[in-house]
C-alpha positions in Angstrom: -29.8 -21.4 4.8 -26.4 -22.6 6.1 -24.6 -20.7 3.7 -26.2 -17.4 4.1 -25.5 -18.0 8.0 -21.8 -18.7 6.6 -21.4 -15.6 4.8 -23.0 -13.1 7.0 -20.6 -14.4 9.5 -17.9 -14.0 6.9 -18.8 -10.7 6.7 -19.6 -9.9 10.0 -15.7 -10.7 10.8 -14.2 -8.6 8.1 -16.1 -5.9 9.7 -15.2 -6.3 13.1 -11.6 -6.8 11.8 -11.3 -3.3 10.1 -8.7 -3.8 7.6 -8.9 -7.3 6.7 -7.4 -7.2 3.4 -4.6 -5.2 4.5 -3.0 -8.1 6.3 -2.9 -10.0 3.1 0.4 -7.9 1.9 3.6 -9.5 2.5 6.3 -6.7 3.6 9.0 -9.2 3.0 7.3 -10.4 -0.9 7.6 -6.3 -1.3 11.7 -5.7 -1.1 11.9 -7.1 -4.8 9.1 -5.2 -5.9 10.4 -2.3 -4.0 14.0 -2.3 -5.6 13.1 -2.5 -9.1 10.0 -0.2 -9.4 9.6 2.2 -6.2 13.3 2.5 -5.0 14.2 5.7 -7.3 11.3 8.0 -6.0 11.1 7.0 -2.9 14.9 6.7 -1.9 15.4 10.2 -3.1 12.0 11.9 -2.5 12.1 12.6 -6.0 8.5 14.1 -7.6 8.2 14.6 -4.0 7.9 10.8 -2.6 8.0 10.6 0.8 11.8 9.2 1.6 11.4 5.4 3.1 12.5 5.4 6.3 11.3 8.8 6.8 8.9 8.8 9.9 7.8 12.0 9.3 6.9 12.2 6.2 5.6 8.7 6.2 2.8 9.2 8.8 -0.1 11.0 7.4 0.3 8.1 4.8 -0.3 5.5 7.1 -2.6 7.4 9.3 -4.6 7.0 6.0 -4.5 3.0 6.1 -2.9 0.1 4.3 -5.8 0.2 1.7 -5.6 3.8 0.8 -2.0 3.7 0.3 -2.5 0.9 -1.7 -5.4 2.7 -3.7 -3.4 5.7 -4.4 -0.3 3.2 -5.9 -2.3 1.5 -7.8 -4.3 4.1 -9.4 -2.1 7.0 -9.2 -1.7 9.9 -7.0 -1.8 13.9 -8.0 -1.2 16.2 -4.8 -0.9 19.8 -4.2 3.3 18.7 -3.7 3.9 15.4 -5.1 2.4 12.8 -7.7 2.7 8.9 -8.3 2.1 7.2 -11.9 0.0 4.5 -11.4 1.5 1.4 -10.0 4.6 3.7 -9.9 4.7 3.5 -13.7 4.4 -0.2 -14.1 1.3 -1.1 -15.4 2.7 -5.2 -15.6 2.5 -5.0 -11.7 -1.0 -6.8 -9.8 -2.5 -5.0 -7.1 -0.6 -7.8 -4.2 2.0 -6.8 -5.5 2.2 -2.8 -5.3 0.5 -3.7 -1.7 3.5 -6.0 -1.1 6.1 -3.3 -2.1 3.8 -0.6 0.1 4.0 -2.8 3.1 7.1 -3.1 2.7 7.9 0.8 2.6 5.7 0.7 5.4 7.7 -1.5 7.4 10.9 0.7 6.9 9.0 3.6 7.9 7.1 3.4 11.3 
C-alpha cells in the first residue's frame, strides 16, 4: 500500500509541477551539442530556422513549451515556412541531448 501512496504522490507532483521533465535539460550541457549539430541552421535561419538570439522569432516556439520544442527536434518538424530533419540530421544524438542543445538555444533567445 505504501508504494501506491508513493507513486500517486509522485505523480501528483509532476502534475502540479507542469513541465517536470523540462527542467531536466542542461542549457550549459547544450553549447557543445549546439555547435556541432544545430549551429548552421539556426545561426543563419537557413531552411528557415528561427536565428538564436532572435526574440522574435523565437517566441511562439517557446510559447509552445520546453517539451514541444524538444518533440519537434527530435522527431522532425515540416511547417508551412521552415522544416527540421530529425534530431537536426543526427540520428547518433539521445533525446537529453537535442533537449540540452534546445535549452540552450532557448537560453540565448528570451
Amino acid at each position: 500500500m505504501s508504494r501506491f501512496v508513493s507513486a500517486a504522490l509522485v505523480g501528483a507532483a509532476l502534475l502540479v509541477s507542469g513541465n517536470a521533465f523540462a527542467a531536466n535539460y542542461i542549457a550549459a550541457a547544450g553549447k557543445s551539442v549546439y555547435d556541432a549539430n544545430c549551429a548552421m541552421c539556426h545561426k543563419t535561419g537557413m531552411m528557415g530556422s528561427p536565428k538564436v538570439g532572435d526574440k522574435a522569432a523565437w517566441a511562439p516556439h517557446i510559447a509552445k513549451g520546453m517539451d514541444a520544442m524538444v518533440a519537434n527536434s527530435v522527431k522532425g518538424y515540416k511547417g508551412p515556412k521552415n522544416w527540421m530533419p530529425a534530431k537536426g540530421g543526427n540520428a547518433k544524438l539521445t533525446e537529453a541531448q537535442v533537449g540540452n542543445a534546445v535549452a540552450y538555444m532557448v537560453s540565448l533567445s528570451k
